[in-house]
C-alpha positions as CSV (number, residue, x, y, z in Angstrom):
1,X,0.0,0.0,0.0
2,X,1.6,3.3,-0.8
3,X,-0.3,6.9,0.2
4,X,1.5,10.3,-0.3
5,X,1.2,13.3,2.5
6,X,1.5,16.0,0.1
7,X,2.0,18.7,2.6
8,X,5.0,16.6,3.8
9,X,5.5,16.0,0.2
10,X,6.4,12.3,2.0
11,X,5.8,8.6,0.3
12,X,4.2,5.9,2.8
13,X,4.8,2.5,1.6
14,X,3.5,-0.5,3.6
15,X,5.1,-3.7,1.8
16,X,7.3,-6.4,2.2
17,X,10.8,-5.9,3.5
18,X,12.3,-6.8,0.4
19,X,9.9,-4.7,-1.7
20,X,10.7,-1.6,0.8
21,X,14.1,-2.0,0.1
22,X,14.3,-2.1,-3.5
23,X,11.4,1.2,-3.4
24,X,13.8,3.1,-1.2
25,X,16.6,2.2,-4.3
26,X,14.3,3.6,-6.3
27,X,13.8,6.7,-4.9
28,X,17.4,7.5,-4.0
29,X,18.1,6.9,-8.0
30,X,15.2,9.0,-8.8
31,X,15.3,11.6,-6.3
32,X,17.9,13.7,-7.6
33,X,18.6,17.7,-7.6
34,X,17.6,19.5,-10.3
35,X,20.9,21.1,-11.8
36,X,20.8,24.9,-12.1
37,X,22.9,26.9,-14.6
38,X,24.1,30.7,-14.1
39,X,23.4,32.5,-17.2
40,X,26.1,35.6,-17.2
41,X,25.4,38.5,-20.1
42,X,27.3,41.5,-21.2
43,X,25.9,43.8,-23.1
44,X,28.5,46.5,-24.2
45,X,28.1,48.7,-27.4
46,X,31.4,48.7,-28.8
47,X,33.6,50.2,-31.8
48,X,33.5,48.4,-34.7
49,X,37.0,47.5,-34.8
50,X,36.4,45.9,-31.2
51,X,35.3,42.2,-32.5
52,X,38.2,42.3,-34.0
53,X,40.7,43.3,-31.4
54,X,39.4,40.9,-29.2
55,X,39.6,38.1,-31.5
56,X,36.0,37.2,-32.5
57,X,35.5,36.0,-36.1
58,X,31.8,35.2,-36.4
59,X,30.3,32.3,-37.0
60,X,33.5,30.5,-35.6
61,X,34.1,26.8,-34.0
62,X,37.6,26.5,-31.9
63,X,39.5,23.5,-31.5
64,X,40.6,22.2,-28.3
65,X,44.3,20.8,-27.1
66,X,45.0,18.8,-23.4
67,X,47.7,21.0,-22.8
68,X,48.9,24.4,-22.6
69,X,52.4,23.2,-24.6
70,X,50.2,21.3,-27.2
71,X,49.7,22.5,-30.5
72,X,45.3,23.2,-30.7
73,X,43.8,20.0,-32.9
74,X,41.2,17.9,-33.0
75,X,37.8,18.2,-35.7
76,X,35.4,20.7,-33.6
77,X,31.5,20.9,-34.2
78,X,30.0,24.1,-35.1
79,X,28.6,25.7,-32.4
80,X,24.8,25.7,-34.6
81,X,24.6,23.3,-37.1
82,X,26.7,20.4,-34.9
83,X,28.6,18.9,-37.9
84,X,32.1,18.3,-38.2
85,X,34.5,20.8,-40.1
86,X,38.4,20.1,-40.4
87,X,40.8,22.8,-40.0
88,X,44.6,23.3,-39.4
89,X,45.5,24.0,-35.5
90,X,46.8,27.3,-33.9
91,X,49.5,27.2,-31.3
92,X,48.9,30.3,-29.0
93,X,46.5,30.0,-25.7
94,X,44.0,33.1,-27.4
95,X,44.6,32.5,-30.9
96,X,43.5,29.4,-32.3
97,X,42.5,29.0,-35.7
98,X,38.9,29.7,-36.7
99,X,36.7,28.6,-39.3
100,X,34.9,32.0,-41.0
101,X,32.7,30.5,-43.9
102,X,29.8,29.2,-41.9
103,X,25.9,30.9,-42.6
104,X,24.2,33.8,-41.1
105,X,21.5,31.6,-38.8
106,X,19.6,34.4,-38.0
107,X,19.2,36.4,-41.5
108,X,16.1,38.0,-40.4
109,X,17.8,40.3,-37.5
110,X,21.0,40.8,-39.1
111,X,22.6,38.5,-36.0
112,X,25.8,36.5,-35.9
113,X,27.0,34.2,-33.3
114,X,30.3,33.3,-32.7
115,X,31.6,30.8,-29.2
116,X,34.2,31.0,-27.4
117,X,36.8,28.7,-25.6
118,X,40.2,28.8,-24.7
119,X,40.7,25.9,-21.9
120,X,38.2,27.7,-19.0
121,X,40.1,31.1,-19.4
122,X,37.5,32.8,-21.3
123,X,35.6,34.3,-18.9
124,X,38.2,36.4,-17.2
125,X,40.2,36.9,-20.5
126,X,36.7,38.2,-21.9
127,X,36.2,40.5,-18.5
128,X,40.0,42.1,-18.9
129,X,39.1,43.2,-22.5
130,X,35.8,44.4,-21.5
131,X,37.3,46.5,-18.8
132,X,40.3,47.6,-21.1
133,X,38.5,48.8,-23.7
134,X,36.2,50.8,-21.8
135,X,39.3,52.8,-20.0
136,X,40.2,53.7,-23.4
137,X,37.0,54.8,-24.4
138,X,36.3,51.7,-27.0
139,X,33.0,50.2,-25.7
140,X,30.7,51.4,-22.7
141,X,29.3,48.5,-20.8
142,X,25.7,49.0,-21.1
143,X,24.3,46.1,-18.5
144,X,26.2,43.2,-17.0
145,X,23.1,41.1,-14.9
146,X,23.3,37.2,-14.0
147,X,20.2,35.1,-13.3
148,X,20.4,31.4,-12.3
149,X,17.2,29.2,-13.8
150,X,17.0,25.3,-13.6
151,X,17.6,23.2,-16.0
152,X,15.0,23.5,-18.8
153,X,13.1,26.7,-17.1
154,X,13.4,29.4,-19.3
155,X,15.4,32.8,-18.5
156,X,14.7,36.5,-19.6
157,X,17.3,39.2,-19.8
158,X,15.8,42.4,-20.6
159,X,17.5,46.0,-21.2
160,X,16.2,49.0,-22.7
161,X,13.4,51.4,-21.6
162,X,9.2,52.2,-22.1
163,X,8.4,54.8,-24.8
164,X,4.9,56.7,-24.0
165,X,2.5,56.7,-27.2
166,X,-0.6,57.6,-28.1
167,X,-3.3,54.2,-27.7
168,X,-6.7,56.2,-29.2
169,X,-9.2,58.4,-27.4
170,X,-11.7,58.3,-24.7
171,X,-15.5,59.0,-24.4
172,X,-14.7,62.7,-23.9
173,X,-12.5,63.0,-27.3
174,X,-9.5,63.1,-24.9
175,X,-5.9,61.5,-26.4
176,X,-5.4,58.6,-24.0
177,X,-1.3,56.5,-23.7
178,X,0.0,54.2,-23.0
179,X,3.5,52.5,-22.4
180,X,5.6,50.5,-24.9
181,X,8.4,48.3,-24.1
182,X,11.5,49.5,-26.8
183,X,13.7,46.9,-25.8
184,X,16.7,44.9,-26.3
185,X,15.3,41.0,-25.2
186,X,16.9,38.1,-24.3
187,X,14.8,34.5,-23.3
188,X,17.4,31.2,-22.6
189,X,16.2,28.2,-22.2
190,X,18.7,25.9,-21.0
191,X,19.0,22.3,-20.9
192,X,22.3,20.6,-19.3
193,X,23.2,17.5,-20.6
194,X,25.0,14.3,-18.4
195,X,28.5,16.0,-19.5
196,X,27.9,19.5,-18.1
197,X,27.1,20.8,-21.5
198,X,24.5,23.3,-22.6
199,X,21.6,23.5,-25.1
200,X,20.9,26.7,-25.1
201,X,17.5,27.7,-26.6
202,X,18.0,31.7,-27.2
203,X,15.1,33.9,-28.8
204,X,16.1,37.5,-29.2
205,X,14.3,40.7,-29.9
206,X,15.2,44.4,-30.5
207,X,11.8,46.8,-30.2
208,X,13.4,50.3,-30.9
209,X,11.0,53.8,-31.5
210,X,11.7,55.1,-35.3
211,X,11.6,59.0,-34.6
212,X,12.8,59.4,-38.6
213,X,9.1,58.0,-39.8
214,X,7.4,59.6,-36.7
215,X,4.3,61.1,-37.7
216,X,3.7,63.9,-35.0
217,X,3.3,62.1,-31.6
218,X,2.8,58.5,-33.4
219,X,6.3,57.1,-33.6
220,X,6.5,53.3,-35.1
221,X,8.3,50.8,-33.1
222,X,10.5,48.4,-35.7
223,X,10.7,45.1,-34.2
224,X,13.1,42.7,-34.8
225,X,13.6,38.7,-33.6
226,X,15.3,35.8,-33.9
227,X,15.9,32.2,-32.2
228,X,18.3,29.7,-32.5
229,X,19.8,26.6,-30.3
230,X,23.7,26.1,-29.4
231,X,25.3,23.7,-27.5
232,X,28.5,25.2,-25.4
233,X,30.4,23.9,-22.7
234,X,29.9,25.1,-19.0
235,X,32.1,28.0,-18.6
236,X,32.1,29.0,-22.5
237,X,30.7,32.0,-23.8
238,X,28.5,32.6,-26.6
239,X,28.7,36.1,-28.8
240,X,25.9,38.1,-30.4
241,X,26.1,40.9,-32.6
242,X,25.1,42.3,-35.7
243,X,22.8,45.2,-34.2
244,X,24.7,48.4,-35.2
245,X,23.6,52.2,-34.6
246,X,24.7,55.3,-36.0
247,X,25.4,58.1,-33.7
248,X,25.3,61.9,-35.4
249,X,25.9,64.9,-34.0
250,X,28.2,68.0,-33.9
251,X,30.6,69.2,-31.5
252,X,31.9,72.8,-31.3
253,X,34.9,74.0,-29.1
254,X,36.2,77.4,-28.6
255,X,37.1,80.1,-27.0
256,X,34.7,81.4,-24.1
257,X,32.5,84.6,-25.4
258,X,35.3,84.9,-28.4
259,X,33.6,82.4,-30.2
260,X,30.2,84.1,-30.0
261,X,31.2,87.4,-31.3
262,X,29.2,87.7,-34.6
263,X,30.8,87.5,-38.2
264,X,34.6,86.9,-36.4
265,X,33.5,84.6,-34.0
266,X,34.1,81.3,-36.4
267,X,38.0,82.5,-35.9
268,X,37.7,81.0,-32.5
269,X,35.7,78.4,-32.7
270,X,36.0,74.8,-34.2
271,X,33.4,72.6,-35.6
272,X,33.5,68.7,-35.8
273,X,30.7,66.2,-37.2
274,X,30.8,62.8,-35.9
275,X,29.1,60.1,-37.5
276,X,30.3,57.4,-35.5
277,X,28.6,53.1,-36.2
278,X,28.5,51.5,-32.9
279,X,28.3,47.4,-32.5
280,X,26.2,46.1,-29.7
281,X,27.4,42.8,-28.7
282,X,26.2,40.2,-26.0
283,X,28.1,38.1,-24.4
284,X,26.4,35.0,-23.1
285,X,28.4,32.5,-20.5
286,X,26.1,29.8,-19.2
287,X,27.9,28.4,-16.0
288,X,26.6,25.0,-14.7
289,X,26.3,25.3,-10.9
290,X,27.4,22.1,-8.7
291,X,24.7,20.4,-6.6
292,X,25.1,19.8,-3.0
């Protein structure tokens, strides 16, 4: 006879020894943690020639080696499409050979992805280059948050902010508003296989406000998304990017009250445009946490 308290969330068998004893096997075999994994993101909007100083070539699958002294070899998977793809080995700790010719996965946002790995060293190697670049005024780090889901429980990672638009009118004629998310989105799913590696089910959208096409207070949101599944190791980091944005404007330096004097004041005064394309790229570095 077996009853269940569920308040207790308890199992009361009444058996046989011999049948207790092989139940309480069972449940011991069965009764297991549910492994969690630490999702890290970094989302930095970077100079275009960033990617490139840090190493990332999209679309890329390293090799691995078993030691530091050992030449990098082996016949990698792509991070995407999880078929083999042969490729002559590197011999430096962060610059292993890449393979560059893969498809776009995610043609209808423009995204790339790219993984990294370089023997558990990523992550800090990643996090010195981050923090390099932005003393020297190459990226600005734009949200760093962590979450930790289960195994199989979906995460979201949101950054951006709510745009107020008009929604209609009310019995009285009135304009009523309301709030729009304009958004950069991020939603992993995990699932952690027996080896401590990850599936990673990713869906991404970027909701931005057009002001260009804005038609007096009615300005369109253009909404983009994609999804795709990768399988990385625990530790690795996954890259996004592709979502670029052009940053106008003029700058003027000068003398104080010189440079406002009319018809000579452009004598003391300077003038610079700036049309400057920004990368924003997200770094993605699913950790799988130990169970106690």
């Amino acid at each position: 006879k077996i009853t269940v308290d569920k308040n207790t969330k308890t199992i009361i068998m009444t058996d046989t020894p011999s049948k207790i004893k092989k139940a309480r096997e069972l449940a011991k075999r069965l009764d297991r943690p549910t492994k969690q994994v630490m999702i890290e993101a970094r989302i930095v909007e970077a100079s275009t020639s960033f990617s490139k100083q840090l190493g990332i070539q999209w679309n890329f699958q390293l090799q691995h080696r078993n030691d530091s002294s050992m030449p990098w070899r082996g016949t990698p998977e792509w991070a995407l499409k999880n078929t083999a793809a042969n490729y002559s080995g590197g011999n430096t700790l962060y610059g292993p050979s890449f393979s560059t010719n893969h498809p776009n996965f995610s043609s209808n946002l423009g995204l790339v992805f790219s993984t990294l790995s370089s023997n558990g060293l990523t992550g800090a190697f990643i996090n010195t280059q981050i923090a390099l670049s932005e003393t020297e005024g190459q990226l600005k780090v734009l949200s760093s948050p962590k979450i930790v889901t289960r195994d199989t429980v979906k995460a979201t990672i949101q950054q951006g902010t709510k745009v107020v638009l008009p929604s209609g009118t009310d019995s009285n004629g009135n304009m009523t508003y309301e709030l729009v998310d304009a958004s950069l989105k991020l939603e992993v799913t995990p699932k952690i296989t027996p080896n401590n590696m990850v599936i990673m089910n990713v869906k991404i959208s970027d909701d931005y406000p057009d002001y260009a096409n804005a038609l007096g207070e009615i300005v369109p949101i253009n909404t983009k998304s994609a999804e795709t599944t990768m399988m990385v190791a625990s530790g690795d980091t996954v890259v996004i990017g592709g979502i670029y944005k052009e940053n106008k404007g003029i700058n003027e330096t000068g003398q104080p009250w010189l440079k406002d004097i009319p018809i000579i004041g452009w004598l003391f005064k300077n003038k610079t445009w700036n049309d400057e394309k920004r990368e924003l790229l997200i770094f993605l570095t699913p950790t799988v946490l130990p169970t106690g």
